[in-house]
C-alpha positions in Angstrom: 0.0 0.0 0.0 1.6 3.1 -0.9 2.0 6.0 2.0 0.4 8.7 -0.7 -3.0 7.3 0.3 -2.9 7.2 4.3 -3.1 10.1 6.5 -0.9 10.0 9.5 -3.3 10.6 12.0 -1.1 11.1 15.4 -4.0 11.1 18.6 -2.9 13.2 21.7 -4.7 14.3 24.4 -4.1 17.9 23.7 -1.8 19.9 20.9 -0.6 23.3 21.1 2.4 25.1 19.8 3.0 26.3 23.2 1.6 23.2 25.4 4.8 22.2 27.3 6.0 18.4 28.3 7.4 15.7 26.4 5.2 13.8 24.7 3.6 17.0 23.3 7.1 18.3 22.4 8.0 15.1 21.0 4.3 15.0 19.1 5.1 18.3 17.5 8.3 18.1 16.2 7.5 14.3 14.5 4.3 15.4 12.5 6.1 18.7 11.7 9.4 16.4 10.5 6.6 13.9 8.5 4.8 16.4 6.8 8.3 18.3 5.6 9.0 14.9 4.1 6.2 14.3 2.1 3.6 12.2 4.1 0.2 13.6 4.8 0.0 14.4 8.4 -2.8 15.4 10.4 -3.6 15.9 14.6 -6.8 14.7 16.3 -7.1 15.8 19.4 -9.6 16.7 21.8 -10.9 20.7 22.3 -9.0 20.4 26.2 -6.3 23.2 26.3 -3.7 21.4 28.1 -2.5 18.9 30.9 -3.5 21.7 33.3 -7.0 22.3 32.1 -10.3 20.5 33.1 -10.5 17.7 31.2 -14.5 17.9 31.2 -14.3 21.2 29.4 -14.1 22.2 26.1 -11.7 25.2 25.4 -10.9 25.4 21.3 -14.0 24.6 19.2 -14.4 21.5 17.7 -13.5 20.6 14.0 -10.5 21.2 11.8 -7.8 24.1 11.6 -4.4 24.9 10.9 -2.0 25.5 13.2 1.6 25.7 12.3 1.4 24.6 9.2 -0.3 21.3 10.7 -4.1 20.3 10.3 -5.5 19.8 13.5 -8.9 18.0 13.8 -10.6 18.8 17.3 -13.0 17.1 19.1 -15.1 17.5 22.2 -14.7 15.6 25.2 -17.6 13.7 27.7 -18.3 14.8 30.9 -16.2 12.8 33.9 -15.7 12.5 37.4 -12.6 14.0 38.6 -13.2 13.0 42.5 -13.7 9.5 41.8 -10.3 9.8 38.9 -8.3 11.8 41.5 -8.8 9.6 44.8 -7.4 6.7 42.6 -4.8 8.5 40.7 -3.2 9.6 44.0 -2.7 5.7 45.3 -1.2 5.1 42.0 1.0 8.0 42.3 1.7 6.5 45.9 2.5 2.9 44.0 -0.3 1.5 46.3 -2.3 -1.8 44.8 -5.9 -0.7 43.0 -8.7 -3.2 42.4 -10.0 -4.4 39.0 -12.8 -2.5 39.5 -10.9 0.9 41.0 -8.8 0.0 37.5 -11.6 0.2 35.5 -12.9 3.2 36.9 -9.6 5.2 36.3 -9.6 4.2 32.6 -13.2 5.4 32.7 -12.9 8.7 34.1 -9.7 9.8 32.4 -9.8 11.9 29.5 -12.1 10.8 26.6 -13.8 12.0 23.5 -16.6 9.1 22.3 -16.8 12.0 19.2 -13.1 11.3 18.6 -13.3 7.4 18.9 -16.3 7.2 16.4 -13.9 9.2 13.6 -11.5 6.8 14.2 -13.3 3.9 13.6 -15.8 5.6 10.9 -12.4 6.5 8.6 -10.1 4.0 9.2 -9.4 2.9 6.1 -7.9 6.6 5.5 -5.4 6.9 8.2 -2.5 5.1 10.1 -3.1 6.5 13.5 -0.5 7.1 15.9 -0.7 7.3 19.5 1.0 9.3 22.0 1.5 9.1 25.0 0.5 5.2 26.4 -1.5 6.4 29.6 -4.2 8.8 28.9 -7.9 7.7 27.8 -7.8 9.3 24.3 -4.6 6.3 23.9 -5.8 3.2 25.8 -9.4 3.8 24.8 -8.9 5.3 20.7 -6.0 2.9 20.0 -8.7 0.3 20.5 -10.7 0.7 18.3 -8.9 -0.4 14.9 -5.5 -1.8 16.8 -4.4 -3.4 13.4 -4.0 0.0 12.3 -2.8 1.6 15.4 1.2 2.5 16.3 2.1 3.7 19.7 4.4 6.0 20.5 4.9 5.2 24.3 7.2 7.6 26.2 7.1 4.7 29.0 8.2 5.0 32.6 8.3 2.3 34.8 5.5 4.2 37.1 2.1 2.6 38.3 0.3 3.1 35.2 2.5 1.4 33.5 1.6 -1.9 35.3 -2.2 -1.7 34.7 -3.7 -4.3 32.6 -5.0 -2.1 30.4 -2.0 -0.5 29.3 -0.5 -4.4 29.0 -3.5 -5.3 26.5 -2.5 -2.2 24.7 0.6 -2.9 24.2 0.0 -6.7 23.4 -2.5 -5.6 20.7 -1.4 -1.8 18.5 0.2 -3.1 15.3 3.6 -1.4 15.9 5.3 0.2 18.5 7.6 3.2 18.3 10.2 3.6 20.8 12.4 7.0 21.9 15.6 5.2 23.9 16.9 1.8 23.9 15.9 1.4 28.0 12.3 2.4 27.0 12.2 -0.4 24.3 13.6 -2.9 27.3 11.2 -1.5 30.0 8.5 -2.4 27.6 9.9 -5.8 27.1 10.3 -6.6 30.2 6.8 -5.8 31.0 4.9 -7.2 28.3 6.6 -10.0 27.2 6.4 -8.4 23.5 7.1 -10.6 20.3 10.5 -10.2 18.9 8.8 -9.1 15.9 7.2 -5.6 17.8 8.8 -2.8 18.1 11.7 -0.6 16.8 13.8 1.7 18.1 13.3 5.6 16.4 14.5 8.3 18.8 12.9 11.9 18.7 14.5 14.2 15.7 16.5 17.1 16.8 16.8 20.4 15.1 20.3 21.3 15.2 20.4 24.6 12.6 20.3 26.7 15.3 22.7 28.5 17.1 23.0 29.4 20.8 24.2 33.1 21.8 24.7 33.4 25.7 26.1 36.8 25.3 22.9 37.9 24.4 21.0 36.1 27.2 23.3 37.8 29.9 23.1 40.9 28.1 18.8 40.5 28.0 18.5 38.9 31.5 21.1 40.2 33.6 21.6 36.1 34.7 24.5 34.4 34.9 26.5 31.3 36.2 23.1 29.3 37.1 22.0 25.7 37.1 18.8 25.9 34.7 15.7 23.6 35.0 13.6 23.4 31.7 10.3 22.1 31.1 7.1 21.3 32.9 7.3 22.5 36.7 5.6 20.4 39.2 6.4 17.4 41.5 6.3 14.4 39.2 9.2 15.6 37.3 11.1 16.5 40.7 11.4 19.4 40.5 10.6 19.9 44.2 13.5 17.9 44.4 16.0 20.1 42.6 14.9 23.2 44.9 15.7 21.2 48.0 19.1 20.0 47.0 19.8 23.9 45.3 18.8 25.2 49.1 21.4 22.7 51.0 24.2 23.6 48.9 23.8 27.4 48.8 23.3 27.2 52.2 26.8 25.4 52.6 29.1 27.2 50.0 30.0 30.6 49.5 28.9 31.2 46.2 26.6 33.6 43.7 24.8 30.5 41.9 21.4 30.9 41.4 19.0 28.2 39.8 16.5 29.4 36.7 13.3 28.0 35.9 11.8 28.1 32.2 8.6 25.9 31.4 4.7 26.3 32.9 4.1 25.8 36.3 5.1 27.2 39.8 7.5 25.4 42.2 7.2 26.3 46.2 10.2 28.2 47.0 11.5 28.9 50.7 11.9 32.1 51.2 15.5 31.9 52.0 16.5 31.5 48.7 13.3 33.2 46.7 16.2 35.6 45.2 18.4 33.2 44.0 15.4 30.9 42.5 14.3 33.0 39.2 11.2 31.9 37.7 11.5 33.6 33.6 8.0 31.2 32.2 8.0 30.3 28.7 10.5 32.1 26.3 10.8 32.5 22.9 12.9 29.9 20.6 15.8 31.8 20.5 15.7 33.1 24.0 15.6 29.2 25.3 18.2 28.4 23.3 20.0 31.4 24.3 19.4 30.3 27.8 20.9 26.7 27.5 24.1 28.2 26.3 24.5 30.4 29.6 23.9 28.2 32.2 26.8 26.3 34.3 24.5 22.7 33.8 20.8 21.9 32.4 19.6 19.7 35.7 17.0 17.2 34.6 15.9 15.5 38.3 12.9 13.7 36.9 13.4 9.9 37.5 10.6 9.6 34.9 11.5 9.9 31.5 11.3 7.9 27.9 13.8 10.3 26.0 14.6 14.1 26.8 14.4 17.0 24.2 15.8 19.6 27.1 19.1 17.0 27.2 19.4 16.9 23.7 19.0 21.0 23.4 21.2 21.5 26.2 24.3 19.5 24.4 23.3 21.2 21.1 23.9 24.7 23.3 27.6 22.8 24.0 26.1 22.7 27.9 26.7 19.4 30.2 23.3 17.8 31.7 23.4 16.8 35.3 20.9 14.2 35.9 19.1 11.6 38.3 20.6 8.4 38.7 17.4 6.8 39.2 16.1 7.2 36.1 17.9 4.8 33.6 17.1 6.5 30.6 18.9 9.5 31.4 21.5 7.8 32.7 21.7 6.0 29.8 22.0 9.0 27.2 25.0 10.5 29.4 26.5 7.7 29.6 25.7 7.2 25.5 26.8 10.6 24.7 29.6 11.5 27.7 27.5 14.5 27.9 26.6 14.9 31.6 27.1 13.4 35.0 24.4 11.8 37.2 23.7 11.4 40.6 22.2 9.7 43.6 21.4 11.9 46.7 21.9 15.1 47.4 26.0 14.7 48.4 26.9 13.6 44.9 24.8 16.7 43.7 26.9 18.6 45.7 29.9 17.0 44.2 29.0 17.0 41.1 28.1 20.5 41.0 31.5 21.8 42.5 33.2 19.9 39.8 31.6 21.9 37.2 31.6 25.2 38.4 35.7 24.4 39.6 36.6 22.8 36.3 35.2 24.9 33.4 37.1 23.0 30.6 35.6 19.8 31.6 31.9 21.2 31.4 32.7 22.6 28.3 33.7 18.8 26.6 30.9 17.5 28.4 29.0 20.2 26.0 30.6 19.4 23.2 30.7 15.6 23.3 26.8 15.5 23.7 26.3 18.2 21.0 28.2 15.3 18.4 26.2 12.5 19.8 22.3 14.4 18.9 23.8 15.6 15.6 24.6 11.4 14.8 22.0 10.1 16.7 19.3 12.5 16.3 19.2 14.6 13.4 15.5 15.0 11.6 16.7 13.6 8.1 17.6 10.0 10.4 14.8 9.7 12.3 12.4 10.7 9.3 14.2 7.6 7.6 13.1 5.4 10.5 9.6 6.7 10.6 9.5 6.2 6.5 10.3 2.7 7.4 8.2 1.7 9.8 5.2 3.7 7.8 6.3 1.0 4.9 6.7 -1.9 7.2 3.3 -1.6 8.1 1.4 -0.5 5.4 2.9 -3.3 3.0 1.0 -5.9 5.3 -2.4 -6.5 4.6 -4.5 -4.2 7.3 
């Protein structure tokens, strides 16, 4: 079957040029990369604004738009209980047992569109859907609905939700599944027991024709030597974390170092350090990228990841990561690239960030040793190869 008939329908929960996070990061830069390449590429989605927002409310209108450069096909969600959703989510959060019946009811009242689902099934013959990410309703419900024509794009943690039955039915039943890092692809083995024959390692593309210019961001901000934090702000990614360890060790050196937020979302920040936290929201392209190239470190203390764009941008900005050890994926991309240290409690933070701040040449390799590893790794024109591929693969079997 040739690929000039399909649509590339990638399902998300929400989509947004601005909506940060991973998966929706990762979403946008793949259709974006497809569509460049010649494949007709479209969103469906629901009208939620983001992972913020009620999910029983409706905030774009429904129907089809364009939004940078990308059709996007909206549609409106049901009406759910968010008491009954949030008593359970917070035991799984907690990694405390649920019932089959407290299971069911999470599914149930997660975020769904039955308006969405019915397109699905009503056009399938016109599309290879993609689904992204595994735990939300719009995946584990839509996916089902034609899985024979269904690829999913996980970003998997080894978290609660990833041991629900559901989500192991999904997995044992989408067509194709596409994975971001090579410990995602054995986390999903190991849970699953998938055939050999399943899956296939892609990676997220990586625009590297930019060019960072810290000059200018010290110049703009007035910041300088900082650890930065990028991304979605809030507790599951640890960033809670990073503030506690940032305190202790300003607390116990005599330095000027100060620790800069950008991403949605506000951390709680004691006030004995509220001028040395700075908080600068969402900045433009350049500015970000600006921002990368200034800092001492990018800190990523989330032990939850399935690949990380902020790593990849921070190396392209010739800047050295510092990341959990408890998160192999992370780990595993440092170690990949040389590009960063990691640790394990807050005395090898402390160590780790002394080294950096004493030994500027070092942090400066780091940089530059990650920044070759994206552009051979991750560079759109290889990972749009991968995609063409696995687009092939599947469409040259019957469906």
């Amino acid at each position: 079957m040739s690929t000039n008939n399909v649509t590339l329908g990638f399902v998300i929960p929400w989509y947004g040029e601005t909506i940060g996070g991973g998966a929706e990061a990762e979403c946008r830069e793949v259709v974006k990369l497809l569509a460049h390449s010649g494949h007709t590429v479209e969103v469906l989605t629901t009208c939620v604004r983001d992972f913020r927002s009620d999910w029983s409310t409706d905030y774009h209108p429904p129907g089809l738009s364009t939004e940078g450069g990308i059709p996007v096909r909206r549609f409106p969600v049901r009406f759910r209980d968010p008491k009954a959703f949030d008593n359970i989510n917070g035991r799984l959060m907690q990694r405390e047992p649920i019932t089959a019946a407290e299971e069911e009811c999470f599914f149930r009242e997660m975020i769904h569109s039955q308006a969405l689902y019915d397109y699905i099934d009503a056009h399938r013959q016109e599309y290879l859907y993609f689904f992204i990410p595994y735990m939300f309703g719009t995946t584990v419900y839509g996916s089902m609905v034609c899985p024979e024509r269904s690829v999913l794009i996980p970003c998997l943690h080894d978290e609660s939700y990833a041991h629900l039955n559901a989500v192991r039915r999904m997995f044992r039943s989408v067509r194709e599944i596409a994975f971001l890092s090579p410990e995602e692809e054995l986390l999903a083995r190991r849970l699953y027991d998938l055939p050999l024959e399943v899956g296939i390692l892609i990676g997220g593309p990586v625009d590297s024709s930019w060019r960072s210019n810290p000059r200018d961001f010290r110049l703009k901000y007035g910041l300088d030597k900082f650890l930065l934090y990028a991304g979605r702000i809030d507790a599951g990614k640890n960033a809670d974390l990073l503030i506690e360890y940032f305190d202790r060790y300003v607390a116990e050196r005599s330095t000027d170092l100060k620790l800069v937020f950008i991403g949605g979302g506000t951390p709680t920040i004691p006030d004995r350090i509220h001028t040395r936290v700075v908080l600068l929201g969402y900045l433009s392209t350049q500015d970000k990228y600006d921002c990368f190239g200034s800092s001492l470190a990018l800190c990523v203390p989330s032990v939850m990841e399935s690949f990380s764009i902020v790593m990849m941008e921070s190396w392209l900005s010739e800047r050295p990561v510092i990341v959990n050890a408890n998160c192999a994926v992370t780990t595993d991309l440092c170690q990949r690239a040389n590009g960063g240290l990691y640790f394990n409690g807050y005395d090898e933070f402390r160590a780790i960030v002394d080294y950096l701040a004493e030994m500027p040449s070092v942090a400066a390799t780091l940089g530059r040793q990650g920044r070759d590893y994206v552009r051979s790794e991750y560079a759109p024109d290889i990972i749009a190869d991968r995609y063409s591929a696995l687009i092939q693969r599947v469409l040259s079997d019957r469906l």
